[in-house]
C-alpha positions in Angstrom: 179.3 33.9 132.2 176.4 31.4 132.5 172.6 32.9 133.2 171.1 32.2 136.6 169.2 28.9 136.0 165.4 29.5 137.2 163.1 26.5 138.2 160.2 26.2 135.8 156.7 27.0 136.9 154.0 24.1 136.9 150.9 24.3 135.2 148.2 24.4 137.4 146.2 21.4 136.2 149.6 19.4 136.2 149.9 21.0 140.2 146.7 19.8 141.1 146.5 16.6 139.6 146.5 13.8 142.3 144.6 16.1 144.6 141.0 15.0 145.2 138.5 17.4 143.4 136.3 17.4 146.7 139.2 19.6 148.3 138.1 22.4 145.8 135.4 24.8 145.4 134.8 26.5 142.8 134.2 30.1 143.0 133.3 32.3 139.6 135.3 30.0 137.4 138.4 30.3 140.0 139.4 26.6 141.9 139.9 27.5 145.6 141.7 24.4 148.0 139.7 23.9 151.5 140.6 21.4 153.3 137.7 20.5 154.9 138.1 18.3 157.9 135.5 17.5 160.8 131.9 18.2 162.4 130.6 20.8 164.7 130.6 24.9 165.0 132.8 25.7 161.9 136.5 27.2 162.0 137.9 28.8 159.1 141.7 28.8 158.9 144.0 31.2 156.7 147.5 30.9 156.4 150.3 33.7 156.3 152.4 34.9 153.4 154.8 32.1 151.8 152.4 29.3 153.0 149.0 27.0 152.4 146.7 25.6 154.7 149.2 22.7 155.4 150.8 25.1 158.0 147.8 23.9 160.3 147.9 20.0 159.5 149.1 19.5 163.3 145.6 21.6 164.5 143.5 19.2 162.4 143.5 16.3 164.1 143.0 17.2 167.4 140.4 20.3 166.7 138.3 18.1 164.0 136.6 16.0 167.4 134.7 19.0 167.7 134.9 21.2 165.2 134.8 21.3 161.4 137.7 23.0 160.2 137.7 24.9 156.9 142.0 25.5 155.9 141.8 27.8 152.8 144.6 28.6 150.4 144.4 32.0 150.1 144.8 33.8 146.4 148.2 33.9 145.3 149.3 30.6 147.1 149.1 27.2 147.5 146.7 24.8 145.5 144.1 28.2 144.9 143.7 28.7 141.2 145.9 32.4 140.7 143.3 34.7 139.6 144.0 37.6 136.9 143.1 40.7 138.3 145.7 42.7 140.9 142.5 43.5 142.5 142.2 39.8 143.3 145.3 40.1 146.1 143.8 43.1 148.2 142.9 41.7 151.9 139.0 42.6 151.0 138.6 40.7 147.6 140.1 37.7 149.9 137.3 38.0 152.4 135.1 38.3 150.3 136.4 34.8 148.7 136.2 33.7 151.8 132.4 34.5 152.5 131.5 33.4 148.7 132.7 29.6 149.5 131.1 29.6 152.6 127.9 30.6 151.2 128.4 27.7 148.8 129.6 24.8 151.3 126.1 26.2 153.3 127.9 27.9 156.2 126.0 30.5 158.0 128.7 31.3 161.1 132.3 30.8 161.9 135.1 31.8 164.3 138.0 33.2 161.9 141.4 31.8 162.6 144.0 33.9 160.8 147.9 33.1 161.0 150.4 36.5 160.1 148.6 38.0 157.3 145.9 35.0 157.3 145.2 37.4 160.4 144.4 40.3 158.7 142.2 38.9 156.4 140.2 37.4 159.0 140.1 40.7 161.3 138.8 42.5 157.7 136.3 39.8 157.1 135.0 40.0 160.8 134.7 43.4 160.4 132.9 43.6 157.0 130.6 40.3 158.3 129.7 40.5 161.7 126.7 38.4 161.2 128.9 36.0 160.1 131.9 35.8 162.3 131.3 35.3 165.9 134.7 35.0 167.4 138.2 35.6 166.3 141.2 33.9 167.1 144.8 35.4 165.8 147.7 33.8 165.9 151.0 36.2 165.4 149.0 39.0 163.5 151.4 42.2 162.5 150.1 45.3 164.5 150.1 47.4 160.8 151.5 47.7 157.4 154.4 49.7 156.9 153.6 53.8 156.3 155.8 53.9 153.3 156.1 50.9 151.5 159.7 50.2 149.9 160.7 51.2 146.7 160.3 48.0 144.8 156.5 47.9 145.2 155.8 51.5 144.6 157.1 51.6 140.4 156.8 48.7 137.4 161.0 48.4 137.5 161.5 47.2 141.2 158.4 45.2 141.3 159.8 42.9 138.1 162.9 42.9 139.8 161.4 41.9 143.0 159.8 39.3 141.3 163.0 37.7 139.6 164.3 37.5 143.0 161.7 35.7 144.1 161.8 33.3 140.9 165.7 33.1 141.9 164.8 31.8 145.5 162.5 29.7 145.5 164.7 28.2 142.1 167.0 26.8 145.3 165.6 24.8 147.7 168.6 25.6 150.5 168.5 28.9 150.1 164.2 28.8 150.4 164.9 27.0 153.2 167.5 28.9 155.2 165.1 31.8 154.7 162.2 30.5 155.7 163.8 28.8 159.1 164.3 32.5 160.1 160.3 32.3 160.9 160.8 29.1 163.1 162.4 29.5 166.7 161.9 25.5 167.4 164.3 23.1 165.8 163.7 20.7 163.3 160.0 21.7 162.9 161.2 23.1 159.3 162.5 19.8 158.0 163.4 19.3 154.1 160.2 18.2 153.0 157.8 20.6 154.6 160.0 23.0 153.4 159.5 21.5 150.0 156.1 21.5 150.2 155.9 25.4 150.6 158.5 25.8 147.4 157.0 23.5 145.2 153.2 25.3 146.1 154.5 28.7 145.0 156.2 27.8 142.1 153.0 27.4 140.5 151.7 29.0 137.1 150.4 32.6 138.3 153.2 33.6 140.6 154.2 36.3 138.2 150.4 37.7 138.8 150.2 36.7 142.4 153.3 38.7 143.4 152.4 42.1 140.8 149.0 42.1 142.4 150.6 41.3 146.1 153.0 44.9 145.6 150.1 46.7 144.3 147.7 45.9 147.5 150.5 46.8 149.8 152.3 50.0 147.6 150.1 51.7 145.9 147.6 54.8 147.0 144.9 52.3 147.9 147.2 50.2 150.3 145.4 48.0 152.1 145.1 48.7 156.2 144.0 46.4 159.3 141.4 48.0 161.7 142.0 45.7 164.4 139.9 48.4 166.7 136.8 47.8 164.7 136.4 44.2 165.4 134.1 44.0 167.8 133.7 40.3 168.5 135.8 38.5 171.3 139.5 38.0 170.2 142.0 35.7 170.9 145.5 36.3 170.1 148.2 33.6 170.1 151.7 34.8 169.8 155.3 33.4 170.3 157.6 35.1 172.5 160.5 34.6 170.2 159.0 35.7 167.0 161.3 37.5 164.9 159.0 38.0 161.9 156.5 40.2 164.0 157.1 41.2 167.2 155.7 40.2 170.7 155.2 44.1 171.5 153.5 44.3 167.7 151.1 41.1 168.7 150.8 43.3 172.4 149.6 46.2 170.2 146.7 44.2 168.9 145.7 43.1 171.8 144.9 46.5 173.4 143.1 48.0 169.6 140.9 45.3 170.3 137.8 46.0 172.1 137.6 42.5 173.9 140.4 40.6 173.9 143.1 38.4 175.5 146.4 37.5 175.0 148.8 33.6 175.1 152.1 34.1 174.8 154.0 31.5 174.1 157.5 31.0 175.2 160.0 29.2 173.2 157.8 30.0 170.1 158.9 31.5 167.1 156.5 32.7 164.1 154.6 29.6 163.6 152.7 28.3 167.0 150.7 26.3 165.2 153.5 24.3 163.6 155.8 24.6 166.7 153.8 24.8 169.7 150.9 22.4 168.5 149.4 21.1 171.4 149.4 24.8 173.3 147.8 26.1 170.8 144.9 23.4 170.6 144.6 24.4 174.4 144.3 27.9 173.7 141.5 27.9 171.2 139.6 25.2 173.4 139.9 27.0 176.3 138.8 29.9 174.1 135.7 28.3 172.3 134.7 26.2 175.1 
């Protein structure tokens, strides 16, 4: 019987070769991505699990007229050199990346735009830095973590088996992408090479790191939480009505723990608005900033 075949994992410097070096900043001897794009009142955008900042490149032109626009890899993903330390991939050590490269790019406020769990690292970091963040925009944000996390991220055994599954999926590019278009509700906004791009950006040198220091932020005794309640800057949250990776009632939820904040619901949306429902959601954050 012949062993599963597994896709090899790219050094980083190989990974980050033809990418200019002014889309990095570096951060204690760690090389964070940012695209930075534009001029004005600054927008910082995180991405959601499984994804980079490319899952906003259809926001940049259009919000870049008046805005500069700061999309971050966040640890564990992307172009975003894959730290050491499990402590590294808890949502607080990612806000506080956050607010160490925007001390160093000379940033003094921003509005937080935080996609899925980009969302919950910006509703921490808005929290933690109100003199910082003055709005907050989320865009599908999960209502909570799960009470009891499952087994495989609670003991060494499942999380190294979790992680060979992972290995094994993103080793074949149809089954990466048949998953992943489970997150998408629009047709052919997934296509082969965006779906690619994702792969390729996880199969990185550090994954093995990224995804032991991912199960110990969400299983173990110090699990990280989301206080949506203590944000008290004005919120808007963007949401598609055909989501089926978090719900329009969990989206609903956050809404009302907010103290002031309003809801968009898009129909015919899926998990991603800002890669299926572009142009809506450059109207909602206008509308919302303006």
């Amino acid at each position: 019987m012949s062993r599963l075949k597994l896709a090899p994992l790219v050094p980083y410097d190989e990974a980050i070769r033809e990418i200019p070096e002014d889309r990095f900043v570096e951060v204690q001897g760690q090389s964070v991505y940012v695209h930075d794009q534009g001029a004005g009142p600054a927008i910082v955008l995180l991405h959601g699990f499984a994804s980079t900042a490319h899952s906003f490149r259809e926001l940049f032109g259009p919000l870049s007229h008046d805005f500069r626009l700061l999309a971050i890899d966040l640890n564990g993903f992307g172009y975003t050199q894959r730290p050491r330390r499990s402590k590294s991939y808890r949502i607080e050590a990612q806000a506080d990346l956050i607010v160490e490269i925007l001390k160093r790019k000379g940033i003094n406020e921003v509005v937080m735009l935080g996609h899925s769990y980009g969302s919950a690292v910006s509703a921490v970091l808005a929290v933690r830095h109100p003199e910082i963040v003055k709005k907050v925009i989320l865009i599908s944000p999960p209502s909570e973590f799960a009470e009891k996390p499952p087994w495989y991220v609670r003991n060494g055994i499942g999380i190294r088996a979790a992680y060979f599954m992972i290995r094994a999926l993103l080793s074949h590019p149809e089954k990466f992408r048949e998953l992943s278009a489970k997150a998408v509700y629009v047709e052919g906004v997934l296509t082969e090479e965006i779906s690619e791009i994702y792969r390729r950006s996880m199969l990185i040198e550090g994954l093995k790191k990224a995804c032991f220091g991912y199960a110990k932020a969400f299983g173990g005794k110090g699990a990280d939480s989301i206080r949506y309640e203590d944000v008290a800057q004005p919120v808007l949250i963007i949401a598609g009505e055909e989501d089926a990776v978090v719900s329009a009632k969990s989206c609903k939820d956050v809404a009302e723990k907010v103290s002031e904040g309003s809801l968009v619901m898009l129909p015919a949306c899926g998990h991603c608005p800002p890669e299926e429902r572009p142009g809506e959601v450059v109207a909602a954050i206008s509308d919302f900033l303006r």
